[in-house]
C-alpha positions in Angstrom: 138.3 -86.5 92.0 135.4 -86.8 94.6 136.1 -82.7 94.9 136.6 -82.0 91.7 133.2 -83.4 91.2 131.2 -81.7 94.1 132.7 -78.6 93.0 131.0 -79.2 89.9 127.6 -79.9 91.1 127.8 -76.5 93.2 128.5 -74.7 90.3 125.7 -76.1 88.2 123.3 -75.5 91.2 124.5 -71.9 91.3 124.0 -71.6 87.3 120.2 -73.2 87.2 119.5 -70.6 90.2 120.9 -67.9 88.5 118.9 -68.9 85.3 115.7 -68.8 87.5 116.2 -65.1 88.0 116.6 -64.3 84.9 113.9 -65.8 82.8 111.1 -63.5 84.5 113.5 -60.3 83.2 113.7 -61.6 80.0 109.9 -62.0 79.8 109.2 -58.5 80.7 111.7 -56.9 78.8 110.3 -58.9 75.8 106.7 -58.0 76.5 108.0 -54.0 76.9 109.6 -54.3 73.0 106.5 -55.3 72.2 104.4 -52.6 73.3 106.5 -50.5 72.4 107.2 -51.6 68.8 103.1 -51.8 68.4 102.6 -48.5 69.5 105.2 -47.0 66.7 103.4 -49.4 63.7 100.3 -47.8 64.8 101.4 -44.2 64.6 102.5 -44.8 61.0 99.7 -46.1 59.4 96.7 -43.4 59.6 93.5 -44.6 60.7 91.0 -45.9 58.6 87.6 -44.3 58.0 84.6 -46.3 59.6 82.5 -47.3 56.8 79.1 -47.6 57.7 77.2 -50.4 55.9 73.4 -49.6 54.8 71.8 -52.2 54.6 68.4 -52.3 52.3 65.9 -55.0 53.5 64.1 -55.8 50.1 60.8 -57.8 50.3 60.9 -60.7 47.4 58.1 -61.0 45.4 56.9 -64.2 44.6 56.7 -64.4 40.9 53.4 -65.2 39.0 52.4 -68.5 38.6 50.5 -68.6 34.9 47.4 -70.7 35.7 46.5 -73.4 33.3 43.2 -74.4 33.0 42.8 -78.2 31.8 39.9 -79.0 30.4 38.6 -82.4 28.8 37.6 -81.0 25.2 39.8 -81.9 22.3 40.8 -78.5 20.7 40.2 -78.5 17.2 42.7 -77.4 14.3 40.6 -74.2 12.6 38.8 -74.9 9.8 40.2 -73.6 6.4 38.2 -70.6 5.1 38.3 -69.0 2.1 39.5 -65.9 1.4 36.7 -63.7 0.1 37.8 -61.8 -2.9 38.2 -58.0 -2.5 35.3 -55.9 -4.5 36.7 -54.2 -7.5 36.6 -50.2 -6.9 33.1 -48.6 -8.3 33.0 -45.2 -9.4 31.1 -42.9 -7.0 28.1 -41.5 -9.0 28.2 -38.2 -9.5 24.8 -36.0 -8.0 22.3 -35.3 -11.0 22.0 -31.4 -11.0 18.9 -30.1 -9.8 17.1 -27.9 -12.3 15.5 -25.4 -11.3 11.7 -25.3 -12.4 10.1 -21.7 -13.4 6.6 -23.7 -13.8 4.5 -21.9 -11.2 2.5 -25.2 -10.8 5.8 -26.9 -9.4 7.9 -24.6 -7.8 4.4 -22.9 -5.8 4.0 -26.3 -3.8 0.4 -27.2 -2.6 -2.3 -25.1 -4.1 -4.1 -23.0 -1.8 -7.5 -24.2 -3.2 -8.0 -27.2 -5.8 -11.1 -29.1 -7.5 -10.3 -32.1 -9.1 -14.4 -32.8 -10.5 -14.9 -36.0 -8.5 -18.5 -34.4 -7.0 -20.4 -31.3 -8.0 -19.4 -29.1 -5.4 -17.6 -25.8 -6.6 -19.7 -25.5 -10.1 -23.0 -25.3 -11.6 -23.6 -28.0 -14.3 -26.7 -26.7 -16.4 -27.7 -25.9 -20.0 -28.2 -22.4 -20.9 -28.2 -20.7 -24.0 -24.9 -20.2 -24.5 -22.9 -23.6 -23.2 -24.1 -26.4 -21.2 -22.2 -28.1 -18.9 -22.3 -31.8 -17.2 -19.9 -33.8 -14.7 -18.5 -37.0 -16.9 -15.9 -39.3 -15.2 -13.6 -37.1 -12.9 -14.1 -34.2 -15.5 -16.5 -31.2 -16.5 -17.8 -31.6 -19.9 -18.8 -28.4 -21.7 -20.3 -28.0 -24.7 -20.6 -24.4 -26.7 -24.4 -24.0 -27.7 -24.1 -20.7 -29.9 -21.1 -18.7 -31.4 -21.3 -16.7 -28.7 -19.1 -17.1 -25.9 -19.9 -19.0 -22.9 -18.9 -19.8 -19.2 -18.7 -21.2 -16.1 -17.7 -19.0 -13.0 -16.4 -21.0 -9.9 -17.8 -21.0 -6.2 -14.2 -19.6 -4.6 -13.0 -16.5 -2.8 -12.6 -13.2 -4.5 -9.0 -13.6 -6.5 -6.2 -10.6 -6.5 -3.4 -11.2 -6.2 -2.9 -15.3 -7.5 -2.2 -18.5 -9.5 -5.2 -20.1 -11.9 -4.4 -23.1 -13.6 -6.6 -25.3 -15.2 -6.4 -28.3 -17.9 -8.1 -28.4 -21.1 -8.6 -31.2 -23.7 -10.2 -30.2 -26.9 -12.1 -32.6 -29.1 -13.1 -31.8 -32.9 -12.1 -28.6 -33.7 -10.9 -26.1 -36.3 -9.0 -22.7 -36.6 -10.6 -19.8 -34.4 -12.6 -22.2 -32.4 -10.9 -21.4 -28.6 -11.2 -22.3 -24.6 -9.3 -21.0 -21.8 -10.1 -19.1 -18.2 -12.0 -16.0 -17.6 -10.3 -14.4 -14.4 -11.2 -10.9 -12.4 -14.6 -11.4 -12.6 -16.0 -8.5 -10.7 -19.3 -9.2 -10.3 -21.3 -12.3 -8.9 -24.4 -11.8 -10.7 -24.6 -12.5 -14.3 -20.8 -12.0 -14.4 -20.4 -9.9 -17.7 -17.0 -8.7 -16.8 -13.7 -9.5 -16.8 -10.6 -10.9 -18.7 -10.4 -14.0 -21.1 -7.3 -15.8 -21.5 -8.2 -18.4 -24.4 -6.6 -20.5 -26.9 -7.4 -21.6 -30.8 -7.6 -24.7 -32.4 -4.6 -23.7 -34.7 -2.1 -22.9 -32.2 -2.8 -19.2 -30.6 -3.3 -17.2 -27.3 -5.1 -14.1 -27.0 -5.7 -11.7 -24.0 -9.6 -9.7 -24.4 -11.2 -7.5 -22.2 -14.6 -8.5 -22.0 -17.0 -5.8 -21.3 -21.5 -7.8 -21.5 -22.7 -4.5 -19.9 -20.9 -2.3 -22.3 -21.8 -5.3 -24.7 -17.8 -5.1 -26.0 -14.9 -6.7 -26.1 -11.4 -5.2 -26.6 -8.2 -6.8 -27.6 -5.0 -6.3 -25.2 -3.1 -9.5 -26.8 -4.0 -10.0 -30.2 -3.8 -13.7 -32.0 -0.1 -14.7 -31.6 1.3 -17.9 -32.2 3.5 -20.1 -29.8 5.3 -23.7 -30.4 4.1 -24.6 -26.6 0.6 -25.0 -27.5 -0.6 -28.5 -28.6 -2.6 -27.3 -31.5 -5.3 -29.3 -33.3 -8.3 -31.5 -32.7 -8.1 -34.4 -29.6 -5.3 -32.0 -28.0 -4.4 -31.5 -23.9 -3.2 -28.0 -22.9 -2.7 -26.8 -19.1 -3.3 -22.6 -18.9 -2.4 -20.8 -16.2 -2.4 -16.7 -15.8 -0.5 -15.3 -12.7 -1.9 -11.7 -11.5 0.3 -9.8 -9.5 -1.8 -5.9 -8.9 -1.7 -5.0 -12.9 0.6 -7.4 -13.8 -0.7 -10.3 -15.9 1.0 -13.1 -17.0 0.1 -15.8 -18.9 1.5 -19.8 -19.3 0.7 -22.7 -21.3 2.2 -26.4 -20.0 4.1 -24.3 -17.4 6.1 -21.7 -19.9 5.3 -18.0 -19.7 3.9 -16.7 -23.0 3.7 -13.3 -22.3 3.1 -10.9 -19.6 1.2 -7.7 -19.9 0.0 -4.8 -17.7 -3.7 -3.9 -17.3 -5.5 -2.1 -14.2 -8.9 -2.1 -16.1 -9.9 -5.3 -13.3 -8.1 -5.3 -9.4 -10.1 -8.7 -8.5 -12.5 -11.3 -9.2 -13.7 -14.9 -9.4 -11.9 -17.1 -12.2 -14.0 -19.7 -14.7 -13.7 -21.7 -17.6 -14.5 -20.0 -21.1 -15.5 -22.1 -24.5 -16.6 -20.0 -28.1 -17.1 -21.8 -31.3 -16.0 -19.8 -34.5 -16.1 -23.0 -36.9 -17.2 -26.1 -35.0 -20.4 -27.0 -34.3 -20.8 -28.2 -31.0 -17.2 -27.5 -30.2 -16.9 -29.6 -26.5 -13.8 -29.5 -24.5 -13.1 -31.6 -21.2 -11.5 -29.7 -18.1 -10.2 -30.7 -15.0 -7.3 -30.4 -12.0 -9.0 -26.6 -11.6 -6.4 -24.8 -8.7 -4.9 -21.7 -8.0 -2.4 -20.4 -5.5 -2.3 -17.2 -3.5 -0.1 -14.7 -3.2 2.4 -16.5 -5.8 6.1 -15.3 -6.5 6.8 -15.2 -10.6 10.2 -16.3 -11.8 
């Protein structure tokens, strides 16, 4: 028994021994499998790509802060205002026409020269034996002395080519009894010549050459009627003749009459004219005495 039992001890000495060798063998070939077995996972799977991470640094902006201002007044609901009624649609107006004027005393403008009688300045007020004349109230007053014709020349320039106008207001008078201008008076002294552009009581214009130093006078318009005369006693007409070289034209109240032709007189001074035929004492008033130069005739 006693050797059966050492003999056992020896041989479990001997085994432990033995296993001391062999664990460090074990190790190694386990760590060589490993390696080994790495190495061939490794070479099956294919390598993957380095990704390279870009990173973007952002700045953060601080949001805005709404700023509230506080204040110690009481805000106020809005008042109710009422709603102002919208203005009905107006028709536009339409433009008047203009109408064109062919009065030479409108459409001419300013007068080149104009005596309106408030002083004696461009006339001589006298009595002869023929007419007398006098300055009454803004207006020359003259008065037909004989039934011969009579005048008053005014102090102007020589006249050609122009524009007389003049008005005339007729007291008492009957039929042939006539006024008007005398125009183209050639000569300063005495003046005997000329043309006389007159009207009649009844309604008529006339055109005469007057001729003192011949001691005639000779008709180029002969009595003719016209419904733009006022006609009869306590009447106002405005004449006006328009010489243009031997072109004569005459208007009463701003509508041509006529217009004749007549080189017997190139230029002159103008006047006023009065001849009683039925009237004794025939008076007429005038005033606003103008003319314009160079005029243009519609």
């Amino acid at each position: 028994m006693k050797k059966t039992a050492f003999f056992l001890l020896v041989l479990m000495l001997g085994g432990t021994a033995a296993g001391c060798s062999l664990i460090p063998r074990f190790q190694q070939a386990e760590e060589q499998y490993l390696e080994t077995r790495v190495a061939e996972l490794l070479d099956e799977f294919p390598e993957e790509e380095a990704v390279e991470e870009h990173i973007v640094e952002t700045e953060e902006v601080p949001e805005p802060t709404a700023t509230i201002e506080v204040t110690d007044e009481v805000t106020q609901e809005p008042e109710e205002v009422e709603a102002t009624p919208e203005p009905e649609p107006t028709e536009t107006p339409k433009p008047t026409p203009t109408v064109e004027s062919f009065d030479p005393g409108e459409y001419l403008g300013d007068p080149s020269w104009e005596d309106r009688f408030d002083e004696v300045k461009y006339w001589v007020f006298n009595s002869d034996a023929f007419s007398a004349a006098t300055l009454e109230n803004g207006r020359m007053k003259l008065v037909a002395q004989t039934e011969e014709p009579g005048w008053r020349i005014a102090s102007t320039e020589v006249l050609s080519r122009a524009y007389i106008e003049a008005e005339f207001e007729v007291q008492k008078c009957s039929a042939t009894d006539r006024y008007g201008i005398i125009f183209r008076v050639p000569e300063k002294v005495d003046y005997n010549q000329g043309y006389i552009f007159s009207l009649t009581c009844d309604g008529r214009y006339s055109l005469r050459l007057w001729d003192g130093i011949a001691k005639q006078s000779i008709w180029v318009k002969y009595y003719s009627a016209s419904e733009e005369i006022n006609a009869g006693s306590s009447k106002s007409n405005r004449l006006g003749v328009m010489t243009i070289g031997d072109q004569i034209s005459l208007y009463v109240n701003g509508v041509k009459l006529d217009v004749i032709e007549d080189d017997t007189f190139a230029a002159g001074y103008f006047g006023v004219y009065i001849n009683r035929d039925k009237t004794d004492k025939l008076t007429v008033f005038v005033d606003n005495a103008k003319y314009w130069l160079d005029p243009t005739e519609k």
